[in-house]
C-alpha positions, -999 to +999 in steps of 0.1 A: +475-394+193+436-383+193+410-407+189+394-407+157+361-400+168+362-369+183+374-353+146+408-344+161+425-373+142+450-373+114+435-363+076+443-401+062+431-421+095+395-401+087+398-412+048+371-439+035+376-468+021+376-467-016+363-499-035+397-517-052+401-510-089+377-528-118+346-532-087+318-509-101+302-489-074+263-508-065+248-470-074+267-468-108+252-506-114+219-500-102+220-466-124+230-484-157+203-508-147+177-486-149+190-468-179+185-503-197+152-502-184+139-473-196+157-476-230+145-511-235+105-503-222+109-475-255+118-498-279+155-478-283+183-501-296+221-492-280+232-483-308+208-459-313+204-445-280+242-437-283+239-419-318+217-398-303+243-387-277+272-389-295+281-422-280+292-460-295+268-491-287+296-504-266+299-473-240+264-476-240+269-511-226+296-498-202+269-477-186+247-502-186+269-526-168+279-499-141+314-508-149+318-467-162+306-440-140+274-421-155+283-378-157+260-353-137+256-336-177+254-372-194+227-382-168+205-346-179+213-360-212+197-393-209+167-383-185+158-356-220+164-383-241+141-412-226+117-387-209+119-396-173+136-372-148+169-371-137+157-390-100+143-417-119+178-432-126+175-437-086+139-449-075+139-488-063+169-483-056+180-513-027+180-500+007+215-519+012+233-499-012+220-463+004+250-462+032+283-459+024+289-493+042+262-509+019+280-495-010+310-514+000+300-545+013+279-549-019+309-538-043+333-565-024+304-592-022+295-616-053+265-597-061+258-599-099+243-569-113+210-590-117+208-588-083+206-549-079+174-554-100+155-585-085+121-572-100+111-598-124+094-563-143+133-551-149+141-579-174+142-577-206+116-607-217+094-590-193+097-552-212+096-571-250+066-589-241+046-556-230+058-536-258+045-567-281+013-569-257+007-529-265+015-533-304-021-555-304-043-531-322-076-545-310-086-544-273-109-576-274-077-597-286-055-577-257-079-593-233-079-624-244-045-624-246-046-609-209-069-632-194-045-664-214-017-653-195-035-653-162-049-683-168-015-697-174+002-684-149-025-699-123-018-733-139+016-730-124+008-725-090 
């Protein structure tokens, strides 16, 4: 029998490995991650992001999760939607999960979706407190508020 590496091999012995049933894919995670992002930093609830595409709250959550695959045409869809292009479901994204390897050893690994999106920015107390930050009408009281914060974080160091 040919060796594998010289492309003479047998069709199956070439096949990747596939991750095992129920493991979402660290690309369709880190994808639903930043769909939650973007609908979160607008304000949009599931429920009504999925209204607008035809969708319930809970496939919404699905996507979210990474546990169902995202569409090429549901992508376009979203990237209209929230105003971002279609490539922004895929910047940040870890350079672990970019190879095919990554992909799996990251789908078989204990890594929580959480930890496709280590940037403190990506959570949702982080997006609610800018949006409330940017509802203060007066900028004098935004910099108070700003220079509080600081202040407050320093005391924790």
């Amino acid at each position: 029998m040919a060796d594998d590496r010289t492309g003479s091999g047998s069709k199956s012995s070439r096949r990747r490995k596939r991750l095992p049933p129920g493991v979402s894919n660290p690309i369709d995670i880190h994808v639903g991650n930043r769909l939650r992002l973007r609908r979160t930093l607008l304000g949009l609830s599931q429920e009504k992001l999925g209204n607008e595409v035809g969708l319930t709250f809970q496939q919404i959550q699905k996507y979210e999760r990474g546990a169902n695959r995202i569409g090429a045409s549901r992508l376009y869809q979203f990237s209209q939607l929230l105003d971002v292009p279609v490539s922004y479901f895929f910047e940040d994204m870890p350079s672990e999960i970019r190879s095919h390897e990554g992909q799996m050893s990251w789908g078989l690994s204990d890594q929580t979706p959480e930890e496709l999106a280590p940037d403190p920015s990506a959570r949702r107390e982080t997006l609610e407190l800018v949006r409330g930050y940017y509802k203060i009408k007066d900028p004098a009281v935004r910099a108070r508020l700003f220079e509080l914060t600081k202040a407050l974080g320093r005391m924790q160091d």
